[in-house]
Backbone bond lengths (Angstrom), bond angles and torsions (degrees), N, CA, C in turn:
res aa  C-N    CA-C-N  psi(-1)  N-CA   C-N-CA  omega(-1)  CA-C   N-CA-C  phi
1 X - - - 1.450 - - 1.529 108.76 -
2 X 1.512 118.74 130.46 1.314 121.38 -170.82 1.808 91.24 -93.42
3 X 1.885 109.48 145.07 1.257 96.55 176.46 1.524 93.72 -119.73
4 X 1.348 79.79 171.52 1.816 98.25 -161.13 1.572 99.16 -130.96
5 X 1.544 94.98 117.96 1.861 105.86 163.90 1.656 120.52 -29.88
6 X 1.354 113.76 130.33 1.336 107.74 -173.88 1.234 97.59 -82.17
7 X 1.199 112.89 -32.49 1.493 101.80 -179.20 1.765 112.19 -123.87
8 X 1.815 104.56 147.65 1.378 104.67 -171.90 1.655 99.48 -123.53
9 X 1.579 103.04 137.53 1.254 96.76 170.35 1.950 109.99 -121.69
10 X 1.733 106.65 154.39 1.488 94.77 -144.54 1.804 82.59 -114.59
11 X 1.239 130.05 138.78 1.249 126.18 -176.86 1.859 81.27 -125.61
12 X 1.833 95.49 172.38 1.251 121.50 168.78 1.463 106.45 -148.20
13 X 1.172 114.27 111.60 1.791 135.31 152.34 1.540 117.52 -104.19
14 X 1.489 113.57 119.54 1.481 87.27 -172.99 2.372 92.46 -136.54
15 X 1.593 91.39 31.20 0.948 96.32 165.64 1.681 124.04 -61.39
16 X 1.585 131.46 159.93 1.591 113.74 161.44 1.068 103.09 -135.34
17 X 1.644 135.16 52.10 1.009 151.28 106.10 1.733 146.71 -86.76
18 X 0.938 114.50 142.35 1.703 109.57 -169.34 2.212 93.27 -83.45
19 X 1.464 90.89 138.00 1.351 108.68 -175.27 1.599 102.35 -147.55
20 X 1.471 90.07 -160.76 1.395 113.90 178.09 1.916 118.51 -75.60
21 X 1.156 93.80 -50.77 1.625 102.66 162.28 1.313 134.23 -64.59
22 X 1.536 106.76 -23.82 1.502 100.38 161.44 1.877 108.35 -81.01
23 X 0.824 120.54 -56.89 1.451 109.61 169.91 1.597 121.47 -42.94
24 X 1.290 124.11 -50.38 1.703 98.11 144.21 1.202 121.50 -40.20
25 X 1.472 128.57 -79.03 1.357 123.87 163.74 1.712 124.81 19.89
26 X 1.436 85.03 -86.95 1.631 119.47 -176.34 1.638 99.06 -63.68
27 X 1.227 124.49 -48.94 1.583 112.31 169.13 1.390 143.22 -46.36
28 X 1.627 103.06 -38.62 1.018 124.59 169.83 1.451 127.30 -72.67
29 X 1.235 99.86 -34.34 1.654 127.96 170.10 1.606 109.99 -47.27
30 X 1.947 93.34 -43.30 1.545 94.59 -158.04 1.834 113.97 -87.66
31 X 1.804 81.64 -17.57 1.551 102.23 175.20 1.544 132.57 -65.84
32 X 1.647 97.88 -40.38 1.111 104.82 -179.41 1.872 106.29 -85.54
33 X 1.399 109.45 -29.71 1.489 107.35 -174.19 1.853 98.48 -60.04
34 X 1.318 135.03 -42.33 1.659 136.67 167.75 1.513 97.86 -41.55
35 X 1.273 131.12 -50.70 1.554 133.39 -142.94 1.735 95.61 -87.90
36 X 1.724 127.09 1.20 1.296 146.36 -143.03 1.601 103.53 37.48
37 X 0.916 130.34 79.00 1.697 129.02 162.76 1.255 104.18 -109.81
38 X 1.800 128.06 144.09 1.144 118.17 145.70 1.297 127.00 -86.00
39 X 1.172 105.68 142.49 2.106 110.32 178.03 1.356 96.10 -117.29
40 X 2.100 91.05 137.37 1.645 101.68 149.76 1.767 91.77 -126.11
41 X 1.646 85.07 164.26 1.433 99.64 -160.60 1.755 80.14 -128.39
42 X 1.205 112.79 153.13 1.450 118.13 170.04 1.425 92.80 -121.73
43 X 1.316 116.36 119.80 1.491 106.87 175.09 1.656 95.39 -139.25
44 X 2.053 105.74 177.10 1.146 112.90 -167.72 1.372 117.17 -58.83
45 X 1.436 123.63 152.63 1.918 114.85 -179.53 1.236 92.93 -74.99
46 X 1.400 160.85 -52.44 1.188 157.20 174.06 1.893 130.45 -38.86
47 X 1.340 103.44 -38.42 1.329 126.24 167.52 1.696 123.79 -43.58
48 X 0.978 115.51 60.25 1.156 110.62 -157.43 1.708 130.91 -82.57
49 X 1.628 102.20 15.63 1.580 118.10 -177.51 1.457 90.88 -81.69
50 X 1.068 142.87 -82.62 1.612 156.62 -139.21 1.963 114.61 -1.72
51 X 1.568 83.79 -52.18 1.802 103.82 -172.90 1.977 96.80 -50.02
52 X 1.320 89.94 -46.71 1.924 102.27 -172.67 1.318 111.49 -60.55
53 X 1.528 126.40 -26.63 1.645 109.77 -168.47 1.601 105.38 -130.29
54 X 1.413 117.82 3.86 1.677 103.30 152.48 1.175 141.03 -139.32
55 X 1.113 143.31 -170.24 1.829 114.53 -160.39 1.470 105.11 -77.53
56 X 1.727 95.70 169.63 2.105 90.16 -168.05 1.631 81.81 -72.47
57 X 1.150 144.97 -22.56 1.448 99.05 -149.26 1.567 106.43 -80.15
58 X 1.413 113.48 8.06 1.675 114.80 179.97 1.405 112.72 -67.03
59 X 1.733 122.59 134.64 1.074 138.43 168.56 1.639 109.58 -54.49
60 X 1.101 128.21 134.25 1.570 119.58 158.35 1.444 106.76 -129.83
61 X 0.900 114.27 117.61 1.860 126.03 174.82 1.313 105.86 -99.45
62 X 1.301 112.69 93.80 1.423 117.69 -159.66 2.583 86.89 -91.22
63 X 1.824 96.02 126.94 1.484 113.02 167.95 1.836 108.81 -118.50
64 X 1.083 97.87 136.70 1.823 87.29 138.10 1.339 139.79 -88.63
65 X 0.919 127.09 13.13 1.367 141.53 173.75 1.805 116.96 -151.07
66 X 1.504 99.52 135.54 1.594 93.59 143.97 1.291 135.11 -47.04
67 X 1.359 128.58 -32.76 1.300 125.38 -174.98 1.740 105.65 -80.92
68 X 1.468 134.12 14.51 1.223 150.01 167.59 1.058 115.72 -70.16
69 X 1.915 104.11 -46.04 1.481 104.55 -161.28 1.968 119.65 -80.01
């Protein structure tokens, strides 16, 4: 039986550069994945760090635009 986070929390980064906010990002990611939360992150299709700074089990719905989501 696969288990599933009772709780999901849904962020949006849709930067395609690595900064300061993705490292929040990625902190929070790593915080809540300890606390068992699932995260999806909608981030830029171009952005290509994401896989590198939060746990695999994070969703990434990679858009180019806000108007995607």
């Amino acid at each position: 039986m696969n288990a599933q986070p009772a709780t999901t929390c849904y962020q949006v980064n849709l930067q395609r550069w690595f900064g300061g906010g993705e490292v929040y990002t990625g902190f929070l990611t790593h915080a809540l994945h300890e606390l068992g939360w699932g995260t999806v992150i909608f981030v830029h299709a171009k952005a290509e760090f994401w896989e590198k700074l939060v746990p695999p089990n994070t969703v990434l719905v990679r858009v180019a635009s806000f108007a995607e989501i």
